[in-house]
C-alpha positions in Angstrom: -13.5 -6.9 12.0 -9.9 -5.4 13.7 -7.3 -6.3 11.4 -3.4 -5.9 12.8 -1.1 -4.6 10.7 2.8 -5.5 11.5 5.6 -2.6 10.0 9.1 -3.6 11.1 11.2 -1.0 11.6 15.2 -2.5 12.0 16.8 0.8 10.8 16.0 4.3 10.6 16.0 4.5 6.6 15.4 0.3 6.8 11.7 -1.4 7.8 10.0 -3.9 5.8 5.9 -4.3 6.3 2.7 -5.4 4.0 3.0 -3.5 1.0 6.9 -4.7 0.6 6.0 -8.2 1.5 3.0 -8.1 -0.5 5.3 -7.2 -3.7 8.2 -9.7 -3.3 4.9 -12.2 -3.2 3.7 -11.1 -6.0 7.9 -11.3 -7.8 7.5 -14.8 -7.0 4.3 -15.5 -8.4 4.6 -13.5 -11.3 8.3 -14.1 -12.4 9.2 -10.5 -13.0 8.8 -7.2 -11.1 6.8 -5.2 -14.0 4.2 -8.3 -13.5 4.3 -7.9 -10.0 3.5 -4.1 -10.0 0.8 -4.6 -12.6 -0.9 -7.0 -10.2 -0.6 -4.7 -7.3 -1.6 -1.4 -9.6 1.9 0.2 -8.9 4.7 1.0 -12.1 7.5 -1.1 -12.7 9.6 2.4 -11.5 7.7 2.2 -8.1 8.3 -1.4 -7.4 11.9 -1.5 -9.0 12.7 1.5 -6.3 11.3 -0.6 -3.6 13.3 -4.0 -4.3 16.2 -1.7 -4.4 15.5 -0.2 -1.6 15.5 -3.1 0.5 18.7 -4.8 -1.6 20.5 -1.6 0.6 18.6 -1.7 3.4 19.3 -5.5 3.8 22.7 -5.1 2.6 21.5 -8.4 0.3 19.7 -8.9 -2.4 15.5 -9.7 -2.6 15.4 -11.0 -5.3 17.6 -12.2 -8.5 17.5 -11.7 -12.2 16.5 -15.1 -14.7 18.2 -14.5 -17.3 16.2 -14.8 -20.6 15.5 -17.4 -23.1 13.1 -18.0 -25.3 10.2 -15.6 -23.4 12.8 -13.0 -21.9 14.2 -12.6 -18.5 12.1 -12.4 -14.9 13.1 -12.5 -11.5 12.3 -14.4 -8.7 13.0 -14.0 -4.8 16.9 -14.9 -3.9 17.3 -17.7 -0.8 17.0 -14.1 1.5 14.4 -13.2 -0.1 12.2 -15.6 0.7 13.1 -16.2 3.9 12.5 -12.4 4.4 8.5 -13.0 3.5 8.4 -16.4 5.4 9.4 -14.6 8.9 7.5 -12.0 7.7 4.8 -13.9 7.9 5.6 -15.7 10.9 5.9 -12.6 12.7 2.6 -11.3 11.7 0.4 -14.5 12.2 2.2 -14.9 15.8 0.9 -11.1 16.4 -2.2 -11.7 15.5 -2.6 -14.9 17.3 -1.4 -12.8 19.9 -3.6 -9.4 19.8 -6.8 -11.3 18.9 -8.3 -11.3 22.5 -7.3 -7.7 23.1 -8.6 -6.6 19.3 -11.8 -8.5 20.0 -12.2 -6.1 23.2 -11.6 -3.1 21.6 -13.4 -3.5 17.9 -16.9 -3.2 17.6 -18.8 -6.2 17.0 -20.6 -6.1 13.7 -23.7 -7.2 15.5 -24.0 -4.2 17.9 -24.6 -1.8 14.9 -28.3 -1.2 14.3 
């Protein structure tokens, strides 16, 4: 089956798309960004760069440190942050909603492989 894949390109050295949506998801669910490469198989360094780079590209923030108690500090998505992966996410089911007649005419049908 065609799948769409949305990359948003706002700047030249600015675009945000699956694999940076994919990790501030995974910040949220996992409370820290060393937990949220581990889940997506990428190094804390990786992921840190990428949080950062959006913080500049965004001129704002992604996400926010906790700070620690009793387990140690995390993170989590900041009010932008969130909002960020929400119309993300918008955007990407309103594309697909939108593209699925014309994927459906260009994919091949699993059925008309023998």
């Amino acid at each position: 089956m065609a799948r769409l894949s949305i990359r948003i390109d706002l700047a030249p050295d600015n675009r945000i798309g699956p694999g940076k949506v994919q990790l501030l998801e995974m910040v949220a669910e996992h409370g820290s960004i060393s937990a949220a490469g581990r889940a997506l198989d990428m190094s804390y360094r990786r992921a840190w760069l990428l949080i950062e780079d959006m913080n500049k590209g965004f001129g704002q923030p992604v996400i926010e440190a906790q700070i620690g108690g009793k387990a140690g500090g995390g993170a989590r998505l900041s009010a932008f942050g969130a909002d960020l992966v929400a119309h993300y996410r918008a955007i990407e089911r309103a594309a697909e909603r939108a593209a699925a007649p014309f994927l459906a005419r260009i994919a091949p049908s699993a059925h008309s492989k023998t």
